[in-house]
N, C-alpha and C positions, 0 to 999 in steps of 0.2 A: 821198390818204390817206398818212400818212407810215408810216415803219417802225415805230413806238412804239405807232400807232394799229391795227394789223394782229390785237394779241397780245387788245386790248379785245372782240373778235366772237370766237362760238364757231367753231372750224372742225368740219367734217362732220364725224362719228364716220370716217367710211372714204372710199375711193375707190369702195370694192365697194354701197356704200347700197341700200337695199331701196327709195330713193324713184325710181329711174330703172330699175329694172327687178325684174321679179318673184325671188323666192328660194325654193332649192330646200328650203327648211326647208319645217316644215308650221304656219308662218302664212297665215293667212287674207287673200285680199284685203284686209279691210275692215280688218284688224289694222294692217299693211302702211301701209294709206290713210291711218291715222290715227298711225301715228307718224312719217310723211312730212309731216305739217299739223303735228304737235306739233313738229317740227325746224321747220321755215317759221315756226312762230309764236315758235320759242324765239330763232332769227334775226333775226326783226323787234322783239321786244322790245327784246334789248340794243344793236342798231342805233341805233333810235329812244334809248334809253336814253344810249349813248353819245353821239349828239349832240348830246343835249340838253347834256349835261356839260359838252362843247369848245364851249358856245353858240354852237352851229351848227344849231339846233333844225330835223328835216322838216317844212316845212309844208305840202308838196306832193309827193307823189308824181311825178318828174320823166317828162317825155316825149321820145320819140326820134321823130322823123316826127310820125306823127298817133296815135300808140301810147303807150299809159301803159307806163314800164316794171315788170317785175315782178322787185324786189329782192332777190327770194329766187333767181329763176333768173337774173339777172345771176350774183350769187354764187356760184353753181353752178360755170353757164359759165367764169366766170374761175377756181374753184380747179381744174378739170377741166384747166385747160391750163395749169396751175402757179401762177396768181396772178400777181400785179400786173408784179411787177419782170422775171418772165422774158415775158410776154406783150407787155410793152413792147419788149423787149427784142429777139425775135421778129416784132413787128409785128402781128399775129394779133388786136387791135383788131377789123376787122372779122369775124372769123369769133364772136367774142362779139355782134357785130351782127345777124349773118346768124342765131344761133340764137337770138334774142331775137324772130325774124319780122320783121325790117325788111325795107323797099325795097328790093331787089338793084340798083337801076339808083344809090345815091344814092351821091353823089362823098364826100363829107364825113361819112361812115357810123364810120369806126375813131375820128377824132379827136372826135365829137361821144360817140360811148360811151365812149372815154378819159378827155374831161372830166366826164361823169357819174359815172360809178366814181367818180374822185378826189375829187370833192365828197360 
């Protein structure tokens, strides 16, 4: 993903998001539940949207090990620990691995989820 392509995907309204942990407002579970899918699904739209654009169209949903990844918690994970350029930068590759549930034992875990992200 280049620096140009970053500004095209929505970033999270917050750091603080009602989708990783409960909030002390008086929404409801299921209120909650369902603007956590409304973000996920608004994510995967202009995802899908965008690549279609840069004709790099999804045709599959990529896999890590024996694992479908899930693109909305990729993207999570990575802006939780600053996003692209400082997680590279840091190495910290595999710990977006590690909260994805992959293998803990697998040697080649950071660089195979680094080239996912980027594509």
């Amino acid at each position: 993903v280049k620096c140009e392509a970053k500004s095209a995907l929505p970033k999270p309204k917050s750091n603080n998001s009602n989708c990783k942990k409960g909030s002390s407002e008086d929404k409801s579970k299921i209120a909650v539940g369902e603007e956590c899918r409304a973000d996920e699904q608004a994510f995967l739209v202009a995802l899908y949207k965008y690549m279609k654009e840069r004709k790099t169209p999804i045709e599959r949903i990529p896999y890590l090990g024996f694992k479908q990844i899930n693109l909305w918690t990729m993207f999570q994970a990575a802006q939780k620990l600053g996003g692209y350029e400082t997680i590279t930068a840091r190495r910290q590759w595999k710990h977006i691995y590690d909260e994805l549930g992959g293998n803990p034992g697998s040697t080649s875990a950071a660089t195979c989820t680094r080239r996912h992200y980027e594509r």
